[in-house]
C-alpha positions in Angstrom: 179.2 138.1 108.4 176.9 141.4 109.3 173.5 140.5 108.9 171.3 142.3 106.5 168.0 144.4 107.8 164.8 142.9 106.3 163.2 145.6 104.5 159.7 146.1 106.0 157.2 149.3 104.9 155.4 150.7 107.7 151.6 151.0 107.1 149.6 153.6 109.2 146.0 152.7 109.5 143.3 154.9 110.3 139.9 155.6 111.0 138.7 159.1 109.1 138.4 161.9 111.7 135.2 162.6 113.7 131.2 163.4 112.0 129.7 164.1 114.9 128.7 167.1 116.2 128.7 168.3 119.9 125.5 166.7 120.8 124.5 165.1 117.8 123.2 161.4 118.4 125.5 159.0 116.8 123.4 157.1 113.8 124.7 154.5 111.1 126.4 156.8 108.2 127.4 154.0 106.0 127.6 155.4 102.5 126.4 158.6 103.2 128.5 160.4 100.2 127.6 164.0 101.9 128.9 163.1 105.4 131.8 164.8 106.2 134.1 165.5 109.4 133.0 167.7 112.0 135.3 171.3 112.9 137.0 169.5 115.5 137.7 166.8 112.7 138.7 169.4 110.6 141.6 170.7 113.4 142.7 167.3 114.2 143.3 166.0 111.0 145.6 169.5 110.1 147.2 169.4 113.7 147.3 166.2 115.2 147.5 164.1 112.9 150.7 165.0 111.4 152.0 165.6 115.2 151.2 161.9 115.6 153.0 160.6 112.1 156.2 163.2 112.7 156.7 161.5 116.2 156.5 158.4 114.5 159.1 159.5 112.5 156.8 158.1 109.5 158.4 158.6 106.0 155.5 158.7 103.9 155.9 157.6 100.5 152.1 157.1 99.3 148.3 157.9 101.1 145.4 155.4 100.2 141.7 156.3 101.0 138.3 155.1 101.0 136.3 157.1 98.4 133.9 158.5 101.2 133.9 162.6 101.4 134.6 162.0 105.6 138.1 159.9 104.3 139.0 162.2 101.8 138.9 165.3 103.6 140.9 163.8 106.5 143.7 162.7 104.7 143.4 166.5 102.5 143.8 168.1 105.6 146.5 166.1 106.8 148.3 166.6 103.5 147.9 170.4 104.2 149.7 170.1 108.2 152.4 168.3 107.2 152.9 171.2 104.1 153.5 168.6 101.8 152.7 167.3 98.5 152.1 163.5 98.6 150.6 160.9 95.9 146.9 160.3 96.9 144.9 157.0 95.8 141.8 156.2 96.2 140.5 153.0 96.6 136.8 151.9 96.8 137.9 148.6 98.6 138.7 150.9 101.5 135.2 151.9 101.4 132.7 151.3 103.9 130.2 148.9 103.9 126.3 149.3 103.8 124.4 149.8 106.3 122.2 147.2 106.6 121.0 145.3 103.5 120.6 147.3 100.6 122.1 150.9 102.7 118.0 150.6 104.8 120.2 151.6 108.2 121.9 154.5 107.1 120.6 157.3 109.1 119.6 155.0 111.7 120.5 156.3 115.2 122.7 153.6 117.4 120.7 154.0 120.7 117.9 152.9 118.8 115.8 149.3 119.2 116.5 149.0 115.6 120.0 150.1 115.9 120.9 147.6 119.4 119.8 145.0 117.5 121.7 146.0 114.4 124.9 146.5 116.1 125.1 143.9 118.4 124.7 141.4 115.2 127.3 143.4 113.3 129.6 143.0 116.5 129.3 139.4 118.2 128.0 137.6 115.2 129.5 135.3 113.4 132.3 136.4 111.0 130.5 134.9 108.1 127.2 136.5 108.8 126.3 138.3 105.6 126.2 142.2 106.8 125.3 145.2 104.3 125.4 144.3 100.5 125.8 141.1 101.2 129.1 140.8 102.7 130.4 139.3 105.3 133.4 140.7 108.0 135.3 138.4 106.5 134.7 140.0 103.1 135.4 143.4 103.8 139.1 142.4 106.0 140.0 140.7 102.8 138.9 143.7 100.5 140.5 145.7 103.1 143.9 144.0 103.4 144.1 143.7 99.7 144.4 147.2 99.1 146.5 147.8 101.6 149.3 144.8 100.5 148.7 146.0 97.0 149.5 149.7 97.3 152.7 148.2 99.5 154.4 147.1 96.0 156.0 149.7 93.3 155.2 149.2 89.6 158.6 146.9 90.1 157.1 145.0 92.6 159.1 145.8 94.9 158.5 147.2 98.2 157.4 150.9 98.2 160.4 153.5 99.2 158.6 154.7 102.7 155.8 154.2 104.7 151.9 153.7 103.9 149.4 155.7 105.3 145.2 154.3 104.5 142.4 156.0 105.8 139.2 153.8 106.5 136.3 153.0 108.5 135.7 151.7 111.6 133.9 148.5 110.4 137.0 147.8 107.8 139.7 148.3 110.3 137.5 146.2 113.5 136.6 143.5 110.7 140.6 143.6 109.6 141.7 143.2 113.5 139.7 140.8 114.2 140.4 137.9 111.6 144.6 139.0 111.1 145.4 139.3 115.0 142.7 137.9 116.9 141.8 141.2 118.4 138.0 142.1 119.2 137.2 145.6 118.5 133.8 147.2 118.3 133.7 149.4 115.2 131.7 152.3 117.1 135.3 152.1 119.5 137.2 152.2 116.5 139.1 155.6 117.9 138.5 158.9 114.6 141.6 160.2 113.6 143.9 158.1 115.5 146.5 155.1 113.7 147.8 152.4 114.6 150.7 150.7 112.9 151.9 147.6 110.8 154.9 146.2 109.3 154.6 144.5 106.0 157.9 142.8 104.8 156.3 141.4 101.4 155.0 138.1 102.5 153.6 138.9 106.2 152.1 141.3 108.1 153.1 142.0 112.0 151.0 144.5 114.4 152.9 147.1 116.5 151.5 146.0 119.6 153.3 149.0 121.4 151.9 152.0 118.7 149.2 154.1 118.8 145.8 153.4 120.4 146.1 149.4 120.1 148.6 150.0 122.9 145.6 151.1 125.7 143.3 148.5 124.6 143.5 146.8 127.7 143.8 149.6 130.0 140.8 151.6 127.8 138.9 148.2 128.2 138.6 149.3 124.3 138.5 145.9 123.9 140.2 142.3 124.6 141.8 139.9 123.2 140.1 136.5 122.1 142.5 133.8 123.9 140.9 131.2 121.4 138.5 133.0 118.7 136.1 130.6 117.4 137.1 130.2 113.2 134.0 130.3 111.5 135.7 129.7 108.1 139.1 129.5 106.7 140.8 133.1 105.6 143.9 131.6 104.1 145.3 135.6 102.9 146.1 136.2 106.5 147.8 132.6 107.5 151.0 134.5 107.4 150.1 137.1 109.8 151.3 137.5 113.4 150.7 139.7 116.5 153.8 140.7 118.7 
């Protein structure tokens, strides 16, 4: 008897395209609703992006977004190079998180004392460390890989006919890599404009290992992978996950 094909949507995650300008010191942006992507953003997202998805072969079926103006306009634009029409949602928990309690980091430059600090707590501390409004990494990979399993589903509940694409942030998709796959990434290394993909079959989610940027992290020294990550509390949505 010929074995029938798991059905399995592809989800393309992003960061939104690059902010900064030539130049420009890199600061904490957070949610900064008047920050949006830079001219070379703007070119990327209409030209490379859609490069990237169409040698993918990607069949995209829905878009979800963070409701932050730098999002948006990145998935607009690669709406407008692909030349097609496709259903847009957006989803604040896609959003990014504060900077810093109560938003007091925004604007805050990352070569700063302030901003050293700042970072290195946001990356090597403890996953349960409360961050920006009061949540945690954990927090925001939950929120995060909510909205991305729910958006996966029809109004049937079935699978979605064709592939997912979500637009984030750097500190959403680092916080979701971390606690799904065991994967350490820095959310200032987080790579603009540039996705990665998963496979999401209805009950568990698997990382294309050989896709997009997550396939130079070791020879970009982008990051590494935690042989035994130390569990600072249980995160039972992602016990079905794997990483191949």
């Amino acid at each position: 008897m010929e074995k029938r094909e798991l059905k399995r949507t592809a989800i393309y995650l992003l960061r939104h395209e690059t902010t900064r300008e030539p130049g420009q010191k890199g600061v904490f942006n957070g949610r900064k609703s008047n920050v949006d992507i830079n001219k070379i953003g703007y070119l990327r997202a209409i030209k490379h992006l859609p490069e990237v998805l169409r040698d993918a072969k990607a069949k995209i079926s829905l878009i979800i977004t963070s409701p932050r103006v730098r999002a948006k306009n990145t998935i607009s634009e690669l709406a407008r190079g692909v030349g097609r029409y496709y259903k847009v949602e957006v989803d604040k928990r896609l959003d990014v998180p504060l900077a810093g309690k109560d938003g007091k980091l925004e604007g805050v430059e990352y070569k700063s004392l302030k901003g050293i600090v700042e970072a290195a707590k946001i990356a090597y501390g403890p996953m349960n460390m409360k961050l920006g409004g009061g949540e945690s990494k954990t927090d925001i990979a939950n929120r995060t890989y909510e909205s991305i399993k729910d958006h996966s589903f029809d109004k049937n509940n079935e699978l979605i006919d064709g592939d997912l694409v979500a637009c984030s942030h750097g500190e959403n998709i680092s916080a979701l890599l971390r606690l799904a796959f065991d994967l350490n990434v820095r959310a200032d290394k987080v790579p603009n404009g540039e996705p990665f993909r998963m496979y999401f079959d209805g009950e568990t989610m698997e990382l294309d290992k050989t896709f997009g940027w997550v396939a130079e992290l070791d020879k970009k020294k982008l990051s590494r992978l935690s042989k035994k990550p130390k569990k600072v509390e249980s995160f039972q949505e992602f016990a079905g996950m794997s990483y191949k």
